[in-house]
MARMARTOR-577214 format. One line per field, with one value per atom (N, C-alpha, C): residue number from 1; residue in one letter; chain; x, y, z. Coordinates in Angstrom, 2 decimals, decimal comma. Layout:
<pts>
seq [NUM; ...]
type [A; ...]
mol [A; ...]
x [X; ...]
y [Y; ...]
z [Z; ...]
</pts>
This chain:
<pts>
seq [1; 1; 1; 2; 2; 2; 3; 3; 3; 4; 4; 4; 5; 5; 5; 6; 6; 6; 7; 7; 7; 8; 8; 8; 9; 9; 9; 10; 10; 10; 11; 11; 11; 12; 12; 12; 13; 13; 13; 14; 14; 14; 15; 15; 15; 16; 16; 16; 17; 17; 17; 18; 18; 18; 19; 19; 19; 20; 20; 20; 21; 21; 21; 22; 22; 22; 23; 23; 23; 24; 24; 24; 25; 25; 25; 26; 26; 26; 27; 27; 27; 28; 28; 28; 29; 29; 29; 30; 30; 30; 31; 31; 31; 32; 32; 32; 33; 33; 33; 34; 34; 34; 35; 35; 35; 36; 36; 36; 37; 37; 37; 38; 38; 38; 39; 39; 39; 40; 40; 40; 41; 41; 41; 42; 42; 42; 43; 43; 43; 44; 44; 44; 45; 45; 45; 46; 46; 46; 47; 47; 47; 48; 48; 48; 49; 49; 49; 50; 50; 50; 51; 51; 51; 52; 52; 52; 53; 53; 53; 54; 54; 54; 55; 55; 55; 56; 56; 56; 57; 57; 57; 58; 58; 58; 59; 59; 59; 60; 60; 60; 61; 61; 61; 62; 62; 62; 63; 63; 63; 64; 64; 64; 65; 65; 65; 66; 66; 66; 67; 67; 67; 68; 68; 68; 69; 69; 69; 70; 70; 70; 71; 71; 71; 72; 72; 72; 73; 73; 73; 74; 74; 74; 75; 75; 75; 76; 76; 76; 77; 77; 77; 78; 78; 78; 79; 79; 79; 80; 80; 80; 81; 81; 81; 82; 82; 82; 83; 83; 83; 84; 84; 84; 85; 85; 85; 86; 86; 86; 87; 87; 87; 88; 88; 88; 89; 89; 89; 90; 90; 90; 91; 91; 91; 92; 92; 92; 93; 93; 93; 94; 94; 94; 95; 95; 95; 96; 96; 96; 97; 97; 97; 98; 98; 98; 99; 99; 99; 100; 100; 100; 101; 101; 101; 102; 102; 102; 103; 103; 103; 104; 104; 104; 105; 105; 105; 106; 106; 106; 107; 107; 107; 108; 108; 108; 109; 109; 109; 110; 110; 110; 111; 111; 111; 112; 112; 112; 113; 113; 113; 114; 114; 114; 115; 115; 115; 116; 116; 116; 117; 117; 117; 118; 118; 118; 119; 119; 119; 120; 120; 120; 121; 121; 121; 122; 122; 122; 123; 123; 123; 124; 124; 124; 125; 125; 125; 126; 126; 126; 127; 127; 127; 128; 128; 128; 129; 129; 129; 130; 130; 130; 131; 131; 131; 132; 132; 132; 133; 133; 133; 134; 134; 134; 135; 135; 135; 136; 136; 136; 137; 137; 137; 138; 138; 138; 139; 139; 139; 140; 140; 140; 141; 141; 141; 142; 142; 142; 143; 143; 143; 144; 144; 144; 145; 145; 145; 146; 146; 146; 147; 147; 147; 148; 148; 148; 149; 149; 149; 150; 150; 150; 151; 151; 151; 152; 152; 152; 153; 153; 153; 154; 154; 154; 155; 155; 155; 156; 156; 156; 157; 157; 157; 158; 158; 158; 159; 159; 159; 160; 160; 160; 161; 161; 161; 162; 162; 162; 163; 163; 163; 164; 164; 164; 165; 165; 165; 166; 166; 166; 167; 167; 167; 168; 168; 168; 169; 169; 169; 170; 170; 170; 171; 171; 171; 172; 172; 172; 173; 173; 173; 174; 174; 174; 175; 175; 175; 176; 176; 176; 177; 177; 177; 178; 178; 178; 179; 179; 179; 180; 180; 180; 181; 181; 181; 182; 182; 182; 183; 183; 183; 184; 184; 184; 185; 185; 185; 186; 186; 186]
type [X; X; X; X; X; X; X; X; X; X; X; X; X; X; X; X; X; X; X; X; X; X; X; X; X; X; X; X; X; X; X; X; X; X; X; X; X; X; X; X; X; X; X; X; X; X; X; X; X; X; X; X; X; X; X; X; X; X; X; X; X; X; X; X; X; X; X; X; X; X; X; X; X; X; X; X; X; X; X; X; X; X; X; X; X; X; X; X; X; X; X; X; X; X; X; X; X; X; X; X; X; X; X; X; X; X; X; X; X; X; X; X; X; X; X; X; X; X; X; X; X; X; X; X; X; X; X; X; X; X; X; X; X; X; X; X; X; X; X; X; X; X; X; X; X; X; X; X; X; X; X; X; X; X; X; X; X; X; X; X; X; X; X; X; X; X; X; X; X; X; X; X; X; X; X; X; X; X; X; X; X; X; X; X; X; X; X; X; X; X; X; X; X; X; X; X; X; X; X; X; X; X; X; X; X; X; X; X; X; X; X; X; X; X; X; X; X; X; X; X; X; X; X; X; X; X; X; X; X; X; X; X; X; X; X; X; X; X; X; X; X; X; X; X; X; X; X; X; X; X; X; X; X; X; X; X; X; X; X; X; X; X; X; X; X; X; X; X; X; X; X; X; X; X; X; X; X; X; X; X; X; X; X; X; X; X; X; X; X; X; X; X; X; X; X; X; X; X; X; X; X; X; X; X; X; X; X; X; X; X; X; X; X; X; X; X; X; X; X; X; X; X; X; X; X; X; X; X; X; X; X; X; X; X; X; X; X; X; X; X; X; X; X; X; X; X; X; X; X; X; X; X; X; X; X; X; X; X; X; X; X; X; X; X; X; X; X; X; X; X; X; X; X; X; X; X; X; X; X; X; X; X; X; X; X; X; X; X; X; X; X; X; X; X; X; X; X; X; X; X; X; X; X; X; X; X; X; X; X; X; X; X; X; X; X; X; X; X; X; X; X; X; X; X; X; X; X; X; X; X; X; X; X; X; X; X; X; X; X; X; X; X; X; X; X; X; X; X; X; X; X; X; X; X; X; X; X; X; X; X; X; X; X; X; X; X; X; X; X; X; X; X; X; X; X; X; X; X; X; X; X; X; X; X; X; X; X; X; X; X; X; X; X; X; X; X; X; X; X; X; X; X; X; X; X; X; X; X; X; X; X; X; X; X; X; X; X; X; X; X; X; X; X; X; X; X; X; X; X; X; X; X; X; X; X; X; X; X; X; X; X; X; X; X; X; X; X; X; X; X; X; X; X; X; X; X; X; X]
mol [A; A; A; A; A; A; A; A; A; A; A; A; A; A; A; A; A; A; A; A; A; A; A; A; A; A; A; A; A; A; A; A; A; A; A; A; A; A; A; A; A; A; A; A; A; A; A; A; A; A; A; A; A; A; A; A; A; A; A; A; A; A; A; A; A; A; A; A; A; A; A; A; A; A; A; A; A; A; A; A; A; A; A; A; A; A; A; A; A; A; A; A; A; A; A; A; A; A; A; A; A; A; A; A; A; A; A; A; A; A; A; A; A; A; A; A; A; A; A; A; A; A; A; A; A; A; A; A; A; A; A; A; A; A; A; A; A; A; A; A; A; A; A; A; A; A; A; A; A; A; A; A; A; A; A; A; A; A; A; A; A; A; A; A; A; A; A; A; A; A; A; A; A; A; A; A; A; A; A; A; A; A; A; A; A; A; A; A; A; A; A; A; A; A; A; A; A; A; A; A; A; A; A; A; A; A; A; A; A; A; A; A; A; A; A; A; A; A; A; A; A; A; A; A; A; A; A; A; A; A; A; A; A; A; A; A; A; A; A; A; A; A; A; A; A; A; A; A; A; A; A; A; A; A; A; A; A; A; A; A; A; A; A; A; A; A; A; A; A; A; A; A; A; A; A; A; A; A; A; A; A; A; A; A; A; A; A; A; A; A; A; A; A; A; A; A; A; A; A; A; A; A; A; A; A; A; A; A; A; A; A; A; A; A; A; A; A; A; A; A; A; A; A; A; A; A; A; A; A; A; A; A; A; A; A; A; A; A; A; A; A; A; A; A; A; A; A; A; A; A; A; A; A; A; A; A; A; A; A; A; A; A; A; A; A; A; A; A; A; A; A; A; A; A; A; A; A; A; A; A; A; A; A; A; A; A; A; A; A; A; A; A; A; A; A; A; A; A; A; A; A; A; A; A; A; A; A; A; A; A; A; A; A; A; A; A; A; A; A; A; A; A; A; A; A; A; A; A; A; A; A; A; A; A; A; A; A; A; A; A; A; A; A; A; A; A; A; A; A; A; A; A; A; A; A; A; A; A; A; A; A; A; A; A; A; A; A; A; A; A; A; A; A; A; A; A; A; A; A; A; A; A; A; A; A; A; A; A; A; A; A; A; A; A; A; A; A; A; A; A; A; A; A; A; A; A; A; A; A; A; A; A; A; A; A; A; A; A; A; A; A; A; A; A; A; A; A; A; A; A; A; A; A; A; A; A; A; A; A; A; A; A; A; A; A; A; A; A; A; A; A; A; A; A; A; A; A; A]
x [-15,86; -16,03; -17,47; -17,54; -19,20; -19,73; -20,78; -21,84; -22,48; -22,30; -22,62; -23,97; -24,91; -26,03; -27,08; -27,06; -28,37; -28,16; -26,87; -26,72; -26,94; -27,15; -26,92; -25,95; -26,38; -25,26; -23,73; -23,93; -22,89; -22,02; -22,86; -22,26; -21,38; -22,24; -21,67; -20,64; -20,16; -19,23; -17,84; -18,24; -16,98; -16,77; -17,52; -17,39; -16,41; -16,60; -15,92; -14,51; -14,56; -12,98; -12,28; -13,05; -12,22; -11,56; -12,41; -11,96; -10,77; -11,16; -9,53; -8,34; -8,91; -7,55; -6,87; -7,63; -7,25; -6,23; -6,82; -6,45; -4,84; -5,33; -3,80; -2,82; -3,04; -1,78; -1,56; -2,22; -1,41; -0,27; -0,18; 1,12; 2,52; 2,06; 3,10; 3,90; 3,47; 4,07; 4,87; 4,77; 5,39; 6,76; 6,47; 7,33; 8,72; 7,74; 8,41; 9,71; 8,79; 9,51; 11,15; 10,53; 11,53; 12,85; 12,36; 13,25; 14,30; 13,53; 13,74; 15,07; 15,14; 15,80; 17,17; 16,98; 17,99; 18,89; 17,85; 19,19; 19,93; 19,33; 19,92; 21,29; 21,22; 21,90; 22,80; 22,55; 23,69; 24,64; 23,86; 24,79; 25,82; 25,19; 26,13; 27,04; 26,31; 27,74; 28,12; 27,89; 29,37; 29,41; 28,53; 29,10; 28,50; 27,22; 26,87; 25,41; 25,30; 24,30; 23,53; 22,29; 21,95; 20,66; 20,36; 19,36; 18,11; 18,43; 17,05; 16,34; 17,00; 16,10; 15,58; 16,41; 15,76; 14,65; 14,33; 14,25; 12,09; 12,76; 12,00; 10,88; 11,66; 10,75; 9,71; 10,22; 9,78; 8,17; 8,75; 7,51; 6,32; 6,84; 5,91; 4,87; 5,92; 5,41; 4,41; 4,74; 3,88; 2,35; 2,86; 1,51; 0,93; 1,05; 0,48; -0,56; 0,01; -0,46; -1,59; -1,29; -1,72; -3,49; -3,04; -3,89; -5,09; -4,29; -5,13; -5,78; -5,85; -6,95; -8,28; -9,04; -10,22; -10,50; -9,78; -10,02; -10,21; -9,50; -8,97; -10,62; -10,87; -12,45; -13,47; -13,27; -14,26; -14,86; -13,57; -13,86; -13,22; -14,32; -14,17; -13,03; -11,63; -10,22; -9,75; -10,16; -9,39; -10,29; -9,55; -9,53; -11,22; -11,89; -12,79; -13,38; -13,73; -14,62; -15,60; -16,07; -17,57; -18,04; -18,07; -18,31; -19,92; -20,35; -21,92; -22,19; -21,65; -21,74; -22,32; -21,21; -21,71; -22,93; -23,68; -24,52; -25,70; -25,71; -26,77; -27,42; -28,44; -29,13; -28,70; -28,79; -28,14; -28,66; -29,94; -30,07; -29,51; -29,73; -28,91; -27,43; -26,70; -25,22; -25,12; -25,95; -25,78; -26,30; -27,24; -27,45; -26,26; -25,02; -24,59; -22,96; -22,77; -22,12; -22,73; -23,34; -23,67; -23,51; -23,95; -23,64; -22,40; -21,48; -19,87; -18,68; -19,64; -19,16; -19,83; -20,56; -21,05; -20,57; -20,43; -20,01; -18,78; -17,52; -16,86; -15,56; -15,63; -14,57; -15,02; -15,99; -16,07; -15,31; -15,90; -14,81; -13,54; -13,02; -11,65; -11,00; -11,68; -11,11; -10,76; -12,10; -11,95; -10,97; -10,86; -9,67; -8,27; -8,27; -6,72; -6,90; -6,97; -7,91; -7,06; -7,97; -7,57; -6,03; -6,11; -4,71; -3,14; -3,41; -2,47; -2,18; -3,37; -3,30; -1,91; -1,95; -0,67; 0,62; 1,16; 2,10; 2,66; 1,01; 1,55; 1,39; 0,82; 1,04; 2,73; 2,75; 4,44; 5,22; 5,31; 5,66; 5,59; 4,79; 4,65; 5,03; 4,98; 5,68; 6,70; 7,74; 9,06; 9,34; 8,58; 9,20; 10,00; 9,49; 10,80; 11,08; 12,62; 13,62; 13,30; 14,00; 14,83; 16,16; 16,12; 17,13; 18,55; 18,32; 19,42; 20,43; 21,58; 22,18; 22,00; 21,11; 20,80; 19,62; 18,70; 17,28; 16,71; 14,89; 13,90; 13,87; 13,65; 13,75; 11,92; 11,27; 9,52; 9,20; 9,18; 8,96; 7,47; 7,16; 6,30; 4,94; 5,43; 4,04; 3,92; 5,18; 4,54; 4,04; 3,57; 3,03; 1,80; 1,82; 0,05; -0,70; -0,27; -0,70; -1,29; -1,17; -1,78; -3,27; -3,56; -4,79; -5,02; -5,09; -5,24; -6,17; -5,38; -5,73; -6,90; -7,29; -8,49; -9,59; -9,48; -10,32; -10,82; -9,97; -10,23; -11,09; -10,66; -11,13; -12,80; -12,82; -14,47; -15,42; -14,85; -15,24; -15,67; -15,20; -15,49; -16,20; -15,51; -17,26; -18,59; -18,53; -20,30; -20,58; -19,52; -20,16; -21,05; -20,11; -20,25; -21,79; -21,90; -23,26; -24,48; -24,36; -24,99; -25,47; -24,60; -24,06; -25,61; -25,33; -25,32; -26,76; -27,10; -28,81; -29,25; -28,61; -29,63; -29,75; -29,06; -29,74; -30,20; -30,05; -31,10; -32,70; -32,52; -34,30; -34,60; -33,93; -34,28; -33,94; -33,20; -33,31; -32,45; -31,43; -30,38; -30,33; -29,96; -29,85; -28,72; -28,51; -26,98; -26,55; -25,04; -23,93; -24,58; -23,36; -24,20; -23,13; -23,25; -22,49; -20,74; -20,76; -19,10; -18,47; -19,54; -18,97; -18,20; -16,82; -15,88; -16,88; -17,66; -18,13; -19,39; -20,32; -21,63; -21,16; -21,77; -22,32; -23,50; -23,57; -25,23; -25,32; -26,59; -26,86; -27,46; -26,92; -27,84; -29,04]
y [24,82; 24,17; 23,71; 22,48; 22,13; 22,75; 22,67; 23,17; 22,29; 21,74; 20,58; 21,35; 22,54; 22,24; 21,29; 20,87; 20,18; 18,73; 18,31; 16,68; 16,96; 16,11; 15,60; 16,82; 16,90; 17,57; 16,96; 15,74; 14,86; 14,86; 14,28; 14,07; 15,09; 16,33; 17,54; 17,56; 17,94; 18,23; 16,78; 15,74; 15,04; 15,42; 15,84; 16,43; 17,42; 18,45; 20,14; 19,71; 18,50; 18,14; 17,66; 16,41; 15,82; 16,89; 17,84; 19,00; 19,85; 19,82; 21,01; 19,96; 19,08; 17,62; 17,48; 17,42; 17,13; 18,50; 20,00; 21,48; 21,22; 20,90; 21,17; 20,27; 18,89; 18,37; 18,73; 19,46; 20,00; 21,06; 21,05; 22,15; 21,23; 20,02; 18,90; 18,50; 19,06; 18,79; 19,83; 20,70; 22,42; 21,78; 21,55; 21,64; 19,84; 19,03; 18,02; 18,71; 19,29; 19,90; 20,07; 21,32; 22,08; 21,24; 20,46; 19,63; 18,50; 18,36; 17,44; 18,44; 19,70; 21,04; 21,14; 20,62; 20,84; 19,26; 18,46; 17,24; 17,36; 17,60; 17,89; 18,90; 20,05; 20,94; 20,76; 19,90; 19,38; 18,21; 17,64; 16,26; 16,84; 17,72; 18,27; 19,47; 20,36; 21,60; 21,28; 20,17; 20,50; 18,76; 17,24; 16,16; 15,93; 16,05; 15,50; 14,64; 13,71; 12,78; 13,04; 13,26; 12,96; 12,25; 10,60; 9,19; 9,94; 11,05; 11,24; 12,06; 13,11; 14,07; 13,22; 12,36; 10,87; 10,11; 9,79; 9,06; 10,23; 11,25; 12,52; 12,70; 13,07; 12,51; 11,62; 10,33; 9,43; 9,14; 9,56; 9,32; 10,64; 11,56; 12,74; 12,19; 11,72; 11,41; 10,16; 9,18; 7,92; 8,85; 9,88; 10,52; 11,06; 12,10; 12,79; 11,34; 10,52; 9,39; 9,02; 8,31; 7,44; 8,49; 9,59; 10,42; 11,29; 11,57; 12,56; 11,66; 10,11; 9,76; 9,90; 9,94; 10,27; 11,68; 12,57; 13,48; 14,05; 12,83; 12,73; 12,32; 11,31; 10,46; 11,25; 12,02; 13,35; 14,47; 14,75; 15,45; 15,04; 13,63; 12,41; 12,63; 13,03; 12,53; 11,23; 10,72; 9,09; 8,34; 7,72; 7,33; 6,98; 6,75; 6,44; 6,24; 4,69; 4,57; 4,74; 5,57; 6,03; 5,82; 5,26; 4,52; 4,71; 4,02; 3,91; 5,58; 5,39; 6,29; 7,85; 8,47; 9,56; 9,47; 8,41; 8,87; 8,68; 8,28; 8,22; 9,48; 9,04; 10,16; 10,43; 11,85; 11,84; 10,63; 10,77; 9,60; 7,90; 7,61; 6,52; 6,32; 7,64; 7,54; 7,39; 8,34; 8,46; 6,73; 5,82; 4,76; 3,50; 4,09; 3,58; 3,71; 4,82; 5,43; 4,51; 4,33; 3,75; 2,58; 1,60; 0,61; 0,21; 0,95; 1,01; 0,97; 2,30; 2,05; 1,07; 0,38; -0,75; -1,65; -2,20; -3,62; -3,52; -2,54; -2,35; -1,66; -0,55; 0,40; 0,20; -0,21; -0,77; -1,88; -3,16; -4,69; -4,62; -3,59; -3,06; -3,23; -1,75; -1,39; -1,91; -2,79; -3,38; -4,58; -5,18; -6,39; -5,82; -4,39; -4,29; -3,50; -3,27; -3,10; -4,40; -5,58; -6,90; -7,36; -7,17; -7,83; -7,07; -5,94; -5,45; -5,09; -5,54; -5,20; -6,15; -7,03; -8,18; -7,42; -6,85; -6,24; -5,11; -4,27; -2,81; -3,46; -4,25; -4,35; -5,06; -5,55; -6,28; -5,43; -4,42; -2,96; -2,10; -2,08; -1,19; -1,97; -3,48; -4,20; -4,12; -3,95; -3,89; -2,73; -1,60; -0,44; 0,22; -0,62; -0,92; 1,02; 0,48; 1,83; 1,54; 2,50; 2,63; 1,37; 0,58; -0,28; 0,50; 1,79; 2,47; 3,80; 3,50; 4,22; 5,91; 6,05; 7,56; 8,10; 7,11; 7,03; 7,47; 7,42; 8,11; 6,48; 6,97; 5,56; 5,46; 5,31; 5,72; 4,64; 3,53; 2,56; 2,32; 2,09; 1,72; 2,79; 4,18; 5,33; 4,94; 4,75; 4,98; 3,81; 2,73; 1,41; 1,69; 2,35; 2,94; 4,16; 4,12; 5,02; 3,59; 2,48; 1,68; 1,97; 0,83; 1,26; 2,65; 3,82; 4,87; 5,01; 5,09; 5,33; 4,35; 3,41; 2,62; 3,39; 3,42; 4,18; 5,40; 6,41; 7,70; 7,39; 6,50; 6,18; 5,56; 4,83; 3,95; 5,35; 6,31; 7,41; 8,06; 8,72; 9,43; 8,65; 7,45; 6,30; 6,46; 6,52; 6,53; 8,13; 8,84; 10,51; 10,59; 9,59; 9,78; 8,88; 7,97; 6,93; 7,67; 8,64; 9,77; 10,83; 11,28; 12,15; 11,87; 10,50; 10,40; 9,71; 9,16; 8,97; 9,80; 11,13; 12,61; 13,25; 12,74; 12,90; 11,88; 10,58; 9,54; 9,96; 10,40; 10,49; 11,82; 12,67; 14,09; 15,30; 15,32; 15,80; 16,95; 16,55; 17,41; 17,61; 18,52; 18,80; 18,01; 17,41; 16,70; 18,05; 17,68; 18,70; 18,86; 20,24; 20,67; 19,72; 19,20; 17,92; 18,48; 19,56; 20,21; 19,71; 19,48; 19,62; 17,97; 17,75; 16,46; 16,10; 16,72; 15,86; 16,31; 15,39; 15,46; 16,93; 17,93; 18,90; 19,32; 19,60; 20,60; 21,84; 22,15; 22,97; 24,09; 25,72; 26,30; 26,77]
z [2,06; 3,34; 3,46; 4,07; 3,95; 5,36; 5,27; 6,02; 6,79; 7,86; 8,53; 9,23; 9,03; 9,91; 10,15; 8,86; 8,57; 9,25; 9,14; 9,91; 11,54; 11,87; 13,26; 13,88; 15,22; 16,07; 15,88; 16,68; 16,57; 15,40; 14,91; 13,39; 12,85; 12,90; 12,44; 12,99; 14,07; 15,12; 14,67; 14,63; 13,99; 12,40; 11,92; 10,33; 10,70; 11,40; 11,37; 11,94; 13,09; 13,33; 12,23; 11,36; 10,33; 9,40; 8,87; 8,01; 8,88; 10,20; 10,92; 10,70; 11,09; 11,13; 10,10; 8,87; 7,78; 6,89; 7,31; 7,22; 8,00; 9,17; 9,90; 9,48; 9,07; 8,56; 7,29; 6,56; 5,30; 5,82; 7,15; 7,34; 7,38; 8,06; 7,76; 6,65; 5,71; 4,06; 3,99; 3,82; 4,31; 5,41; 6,38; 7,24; 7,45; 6,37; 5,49; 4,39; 4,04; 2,55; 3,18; 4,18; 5,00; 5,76; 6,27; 6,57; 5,58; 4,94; 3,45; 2,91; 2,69; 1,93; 2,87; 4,25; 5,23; 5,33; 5,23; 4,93; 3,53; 2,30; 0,99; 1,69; 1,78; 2,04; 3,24; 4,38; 4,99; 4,44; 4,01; 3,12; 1,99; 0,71; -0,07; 0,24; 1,25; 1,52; 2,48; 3,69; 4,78; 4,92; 3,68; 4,39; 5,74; 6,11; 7,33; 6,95; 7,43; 7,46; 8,70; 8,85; 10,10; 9,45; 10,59; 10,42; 10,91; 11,80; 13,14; 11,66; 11,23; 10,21; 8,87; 8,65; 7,58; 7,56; 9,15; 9,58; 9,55; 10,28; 10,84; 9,12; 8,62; 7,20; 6,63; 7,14; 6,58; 7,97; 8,99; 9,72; 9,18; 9,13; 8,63; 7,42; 6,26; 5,25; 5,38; 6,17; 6,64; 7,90; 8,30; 9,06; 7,71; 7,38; 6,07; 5,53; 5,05; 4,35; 4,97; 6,34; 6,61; 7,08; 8,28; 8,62; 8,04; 6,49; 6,11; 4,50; 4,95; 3,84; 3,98; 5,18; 6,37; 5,32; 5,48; 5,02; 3,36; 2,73; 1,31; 0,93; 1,36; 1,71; 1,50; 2,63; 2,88; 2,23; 1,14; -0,42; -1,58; -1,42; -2,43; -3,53; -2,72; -3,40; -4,05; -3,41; -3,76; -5,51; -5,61; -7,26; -6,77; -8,20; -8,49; -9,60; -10,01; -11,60; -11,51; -11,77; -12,14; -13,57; -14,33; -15,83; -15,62; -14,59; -14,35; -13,58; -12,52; -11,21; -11,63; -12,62; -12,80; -13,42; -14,16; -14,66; -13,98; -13,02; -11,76; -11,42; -10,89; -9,68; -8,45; -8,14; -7,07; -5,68; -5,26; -5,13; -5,01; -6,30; -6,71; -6,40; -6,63; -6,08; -4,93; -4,23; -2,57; -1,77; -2,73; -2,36; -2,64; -3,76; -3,93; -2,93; -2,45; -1,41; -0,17; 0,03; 1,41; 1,23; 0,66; 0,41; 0,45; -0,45; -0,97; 0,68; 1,33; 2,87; 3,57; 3,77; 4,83; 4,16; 2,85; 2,79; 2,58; 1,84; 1,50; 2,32; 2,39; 3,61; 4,77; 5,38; 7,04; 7,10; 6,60; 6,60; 6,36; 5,55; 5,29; 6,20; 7,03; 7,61; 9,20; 9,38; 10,29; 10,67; 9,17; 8,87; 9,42; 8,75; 9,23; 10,40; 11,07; 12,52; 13,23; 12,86; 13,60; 13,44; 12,13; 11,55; 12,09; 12,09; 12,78; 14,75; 15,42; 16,19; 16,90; 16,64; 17,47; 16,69; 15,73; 15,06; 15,83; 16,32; 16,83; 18,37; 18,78; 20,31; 20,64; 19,79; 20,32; 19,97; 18,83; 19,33; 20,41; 20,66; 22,04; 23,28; 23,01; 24,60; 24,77; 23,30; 23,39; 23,36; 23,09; 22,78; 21,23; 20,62; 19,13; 19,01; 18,83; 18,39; 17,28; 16,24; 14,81; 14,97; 13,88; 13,76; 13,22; 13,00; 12,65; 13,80; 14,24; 15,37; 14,88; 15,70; 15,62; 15,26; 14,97; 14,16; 15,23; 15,30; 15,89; 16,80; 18,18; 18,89; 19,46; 18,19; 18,26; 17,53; 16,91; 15,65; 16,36; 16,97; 17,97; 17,41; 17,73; 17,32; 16,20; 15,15; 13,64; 12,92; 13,91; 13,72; 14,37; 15,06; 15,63; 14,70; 13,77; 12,43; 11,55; 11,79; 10,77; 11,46; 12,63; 13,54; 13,46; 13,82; 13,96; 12,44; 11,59; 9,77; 9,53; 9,97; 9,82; 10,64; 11,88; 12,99; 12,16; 11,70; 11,02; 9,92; 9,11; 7,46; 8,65; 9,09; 9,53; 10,38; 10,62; 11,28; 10,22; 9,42; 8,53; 7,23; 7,43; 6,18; 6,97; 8,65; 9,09; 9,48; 8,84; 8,53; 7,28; 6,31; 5,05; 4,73; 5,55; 6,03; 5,57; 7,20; 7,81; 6,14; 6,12; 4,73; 3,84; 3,23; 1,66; 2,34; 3,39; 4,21; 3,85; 3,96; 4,08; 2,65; 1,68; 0,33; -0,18; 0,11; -0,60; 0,02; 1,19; 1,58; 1,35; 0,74; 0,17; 1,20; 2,72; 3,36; 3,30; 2,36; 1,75; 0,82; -0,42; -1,40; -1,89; -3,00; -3,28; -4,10; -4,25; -4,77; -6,12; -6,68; -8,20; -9,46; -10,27; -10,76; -11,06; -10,36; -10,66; -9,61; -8,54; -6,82; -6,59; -5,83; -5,55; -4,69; -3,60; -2,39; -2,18; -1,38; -1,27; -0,28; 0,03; 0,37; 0,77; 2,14; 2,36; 1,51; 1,11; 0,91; 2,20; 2,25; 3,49; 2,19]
</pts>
């Protein structure tokens, strides 16, 4: 778990949420699974279909996704070529981290930000059901997971801003070269 004293109050304090946020929807996979085990097992021993628990899945699995990349971000999960990268200074990486978020995952994120906003608002004017009789009559929330998943990811890139500032100017110690994510040192 990182150690947010050394950043910013602020900062810190959206760091320690992203990490609970990101902790608590790993219970969602668990309780995916679970449900996932109960449509199998109603369909083959008694022949019953139910769309809502199908349906109940697929939004879980689209939250999981969409929610906990912020967090994936956060202990630098997501793919990465480092060909050059690793062989940098910490320094140098952390200059190259900042950069990577201001020109790169901000405009991203902000594009689909824009691009979807007319998609999920005419969702929400109409209310959109499930096109399927018996489905989750929510289409609407799980189209506010596109926006939402940008907001999170641009939140946690100007943690990561913050972050990788405080070891390019020496103020933090960078990680030991085993470590996935920049880290304070106490």
């Amino acid at each position: 778990m990182s150690d947010t004293t050394q950043l910013p109050a602020f900062i810190g304090a959206l760091d320690r949420a992203s990490e609970w946020f990101g902790r608590t929807l790993a219970w969602l996979i668990i309780i995916m699974m679970l449900i996932q085990f109960a449509i199998v097992l109603l369909r083959y021993m008694f022949s019953i279909n139910s769309i809502f628990m199908q349906e109940l899945v697929m939004y879980m699995h689209a939250s999981v996704f969409m929610l906990a990349a912020a967090y994936t971000f956060r202990h630098d999960g997501h793919v990465r070529v480092d060909i050059f990268y690793r062989g940098m200074t910490p320094r140098r990486q952390a200059l190259v981290n900042i950069l990577g978020i201001l020109l790169l995952l901000i405009p991203v994120m902000l594009f689909i930000i824009a691009s979807s906003y007319g998609y999920v608002a005419n969702s929400w004017r109409i209310l959109e059901t499930s096109s399927d009789y018996g489905g989750i009559p929510a289409v609407f929330a799980l189209k506010t997971l596109i926006p939402v998943f940008a907001v999170l990811m641009i939140l946690q890139g100007l943690i990561e801003v913050v972050r990788n500032g405080y070891v390019f100017t020496g103020r933090i110690t960078p990680p030991a070269a085993d470590d996935h994510h920049l880290e304070e040192r106490v």
